[in-house]
Kinemage of the C-alpha trace (Angstrom):
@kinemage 1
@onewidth
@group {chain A} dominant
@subgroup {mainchain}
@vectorlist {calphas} color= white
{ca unk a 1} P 4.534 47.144 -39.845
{ca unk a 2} L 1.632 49.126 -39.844
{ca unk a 3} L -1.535 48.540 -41.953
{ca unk a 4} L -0.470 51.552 -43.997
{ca unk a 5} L 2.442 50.392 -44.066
{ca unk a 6} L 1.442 46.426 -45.935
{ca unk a 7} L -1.010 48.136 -48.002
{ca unk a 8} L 1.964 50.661 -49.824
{ca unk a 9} L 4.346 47.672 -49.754
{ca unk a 10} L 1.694 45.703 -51.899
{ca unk a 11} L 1.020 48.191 -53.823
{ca unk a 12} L 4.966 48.499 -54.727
{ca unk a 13} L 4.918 44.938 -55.589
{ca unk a 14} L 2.394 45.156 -57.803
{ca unk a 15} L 3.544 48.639 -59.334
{ca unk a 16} L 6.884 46.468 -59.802
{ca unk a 17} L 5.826 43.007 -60.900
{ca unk a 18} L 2.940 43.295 -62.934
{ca unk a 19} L 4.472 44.880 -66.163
{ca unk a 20} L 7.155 41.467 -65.884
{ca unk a 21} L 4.212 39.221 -65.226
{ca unk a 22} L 2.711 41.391 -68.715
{ca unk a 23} L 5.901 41.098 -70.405
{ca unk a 24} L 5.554 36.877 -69.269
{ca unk a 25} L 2.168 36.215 -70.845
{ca unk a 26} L 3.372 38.914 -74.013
{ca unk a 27} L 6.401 36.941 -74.608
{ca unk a 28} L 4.118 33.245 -74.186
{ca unk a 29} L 1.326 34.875 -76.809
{ca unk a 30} L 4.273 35.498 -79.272
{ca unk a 31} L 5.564 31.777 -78.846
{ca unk a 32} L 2.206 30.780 -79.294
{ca unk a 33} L 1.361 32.657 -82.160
{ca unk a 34} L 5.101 32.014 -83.962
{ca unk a 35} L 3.685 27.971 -83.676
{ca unk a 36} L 0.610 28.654 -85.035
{ca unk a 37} L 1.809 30.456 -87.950
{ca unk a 38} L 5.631 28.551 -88.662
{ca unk a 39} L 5.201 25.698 -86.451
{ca unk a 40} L 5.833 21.970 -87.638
{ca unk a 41} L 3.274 19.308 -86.296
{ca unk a 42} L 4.076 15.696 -86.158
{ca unk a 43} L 3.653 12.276 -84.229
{ca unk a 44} L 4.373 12.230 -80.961
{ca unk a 45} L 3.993 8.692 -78.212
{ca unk a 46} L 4.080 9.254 -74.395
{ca unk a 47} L 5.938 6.988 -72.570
{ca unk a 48} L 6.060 8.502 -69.077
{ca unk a 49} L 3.982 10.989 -66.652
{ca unk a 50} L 3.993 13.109 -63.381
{ca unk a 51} L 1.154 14.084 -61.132
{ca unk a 52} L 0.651 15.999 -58.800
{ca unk a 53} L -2.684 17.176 -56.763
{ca unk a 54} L -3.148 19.438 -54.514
{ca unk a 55} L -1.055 22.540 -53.437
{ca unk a 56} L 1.146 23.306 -55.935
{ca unk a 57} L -0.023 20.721 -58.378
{ca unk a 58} L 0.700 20.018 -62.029
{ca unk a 59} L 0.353 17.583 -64.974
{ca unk a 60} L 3.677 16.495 -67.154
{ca unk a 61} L 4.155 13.951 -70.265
{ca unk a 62} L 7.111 12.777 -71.052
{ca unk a 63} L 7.203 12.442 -75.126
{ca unk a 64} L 9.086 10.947 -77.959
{ca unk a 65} L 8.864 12.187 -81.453
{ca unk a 66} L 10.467 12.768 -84.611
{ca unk a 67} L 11.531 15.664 -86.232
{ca unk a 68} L 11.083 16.841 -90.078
{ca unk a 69} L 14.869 16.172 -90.140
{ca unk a 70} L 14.916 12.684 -88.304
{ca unk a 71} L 16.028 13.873 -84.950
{ca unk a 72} L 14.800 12.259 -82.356
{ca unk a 73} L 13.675 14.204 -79.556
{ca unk a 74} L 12.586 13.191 -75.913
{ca unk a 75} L 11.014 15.895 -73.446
{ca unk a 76} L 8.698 16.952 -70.812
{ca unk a 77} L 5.594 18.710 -71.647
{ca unk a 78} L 3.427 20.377 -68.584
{ca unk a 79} L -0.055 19.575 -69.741
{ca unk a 80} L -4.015 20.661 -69.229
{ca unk a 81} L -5.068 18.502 -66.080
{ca unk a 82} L -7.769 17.207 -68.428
{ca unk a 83} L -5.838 16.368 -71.165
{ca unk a 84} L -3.378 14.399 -68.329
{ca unk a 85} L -6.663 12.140 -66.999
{ca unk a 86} L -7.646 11.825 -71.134
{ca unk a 87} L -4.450 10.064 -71.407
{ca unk a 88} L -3.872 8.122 -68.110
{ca unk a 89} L -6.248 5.184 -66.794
{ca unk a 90} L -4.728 4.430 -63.161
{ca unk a 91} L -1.032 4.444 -63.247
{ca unk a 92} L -0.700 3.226 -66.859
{ca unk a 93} L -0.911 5.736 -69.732
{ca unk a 94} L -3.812 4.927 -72.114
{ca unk a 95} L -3.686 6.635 -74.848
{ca unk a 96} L -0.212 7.317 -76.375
{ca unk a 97} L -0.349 9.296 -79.322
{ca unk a 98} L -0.205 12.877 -79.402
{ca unk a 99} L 0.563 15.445 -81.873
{ca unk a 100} L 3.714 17.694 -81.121
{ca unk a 101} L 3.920 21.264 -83.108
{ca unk a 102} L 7.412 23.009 -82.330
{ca unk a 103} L 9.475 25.221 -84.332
{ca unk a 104} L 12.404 24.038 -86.993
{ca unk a 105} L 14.585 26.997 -86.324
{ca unk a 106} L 14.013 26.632 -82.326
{ca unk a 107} L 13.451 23.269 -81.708
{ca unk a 108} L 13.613 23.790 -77.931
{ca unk a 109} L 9.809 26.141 -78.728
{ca unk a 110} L 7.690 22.944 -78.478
{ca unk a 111} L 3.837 22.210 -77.364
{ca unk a 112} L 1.598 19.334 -77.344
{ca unk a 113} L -1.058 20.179 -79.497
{ca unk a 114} L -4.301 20.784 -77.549
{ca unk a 115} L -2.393 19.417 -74.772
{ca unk a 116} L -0.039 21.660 -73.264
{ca unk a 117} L -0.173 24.406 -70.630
{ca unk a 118} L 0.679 27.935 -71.558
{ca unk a 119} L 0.699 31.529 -69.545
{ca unk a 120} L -0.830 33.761 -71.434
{ca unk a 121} L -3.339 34.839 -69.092
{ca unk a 122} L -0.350 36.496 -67.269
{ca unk a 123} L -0.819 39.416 -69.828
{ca unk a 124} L -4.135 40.809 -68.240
{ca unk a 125} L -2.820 39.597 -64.933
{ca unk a 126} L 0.211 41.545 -65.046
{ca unk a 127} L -1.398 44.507 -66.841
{ca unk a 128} L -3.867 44.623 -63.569
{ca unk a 129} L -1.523 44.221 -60.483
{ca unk a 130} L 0.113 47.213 -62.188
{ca unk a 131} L -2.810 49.223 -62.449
{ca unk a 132} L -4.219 48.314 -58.895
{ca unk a 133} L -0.843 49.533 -57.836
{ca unk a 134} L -0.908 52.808 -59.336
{ca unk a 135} L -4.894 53.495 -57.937
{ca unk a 136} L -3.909 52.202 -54.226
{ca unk a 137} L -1.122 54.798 -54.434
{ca unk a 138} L -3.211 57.694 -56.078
{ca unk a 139} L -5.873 56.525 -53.458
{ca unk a 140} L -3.971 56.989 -50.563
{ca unk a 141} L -2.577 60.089 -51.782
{ca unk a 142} L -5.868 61.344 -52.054
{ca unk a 143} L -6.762 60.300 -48.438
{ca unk a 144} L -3.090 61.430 -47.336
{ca unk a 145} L -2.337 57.920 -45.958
């Protein structure tokens, strides 16, 4: 394939996947802001981990809490790699407690409070592949590539 060639093919993946990777980080900012605004918090105690460094790495609690309604719930969180070493000393967790917000009508929509990992940055990401797409291809109109 030719450089010409690579250079429209990237620009047609960005063209094409930055208004999902937008619509990603839209969608996580509404989640977000539907927990700030309806979201219950309450007591949550971590009683497992996962860690991973290098390529590909990431951070995960598993939690316990309570619901308003009694349910007990048990799930995995991905979490801030400083908010993982806050809570871990060697291979033991350290500190426990956590607060858990989620919402009543989707219990599923869950975060640890100052804790978890979220992807709204994917908004301005998204909204830029797109755009670079657009000027590569008005570019290389312009130059008749």
């Amino acid at each position: 394939m030719t450089t010409t060639g690579k250079i429209k093919l990237f620009a047609l993946i960005a063209i094409l996947a930055g208004p999902a990777l937008a619509y990603w980080g839209q969608q996580e900012k509404t989640k977000l802001a539907e927990l700030e605004k309806s979201g219950v918090t309450v007591d949550g105690f971590i009683i497992g981990g996962k860690s991973k460094t290098g390529k590909g790495s990431y951070h995960s609690f598993t939690v316990d809490y309570k619901q308003a309604d009694g349910a007990k719930v048990s799930r995995d969180f991905k979490v801030q790699k400083t908010f993982f070493q806050a809570h871990v000393s060697g291979d033991a967790v350290s500190d426990p407690d956590v607060k858990v917000r989620y919402l009543p009508a989707q219990t599923e929509t869950a975060i640890i409070v100052n804790g978890s990992t979220d992807n709204t940055n994917m908004l301005p990401i998204g909204i830029g592949a797109f755009l670079v797409g657009l000027l590569t291809f008005g570019f290389m109109k312009l130059r008749k590539l």
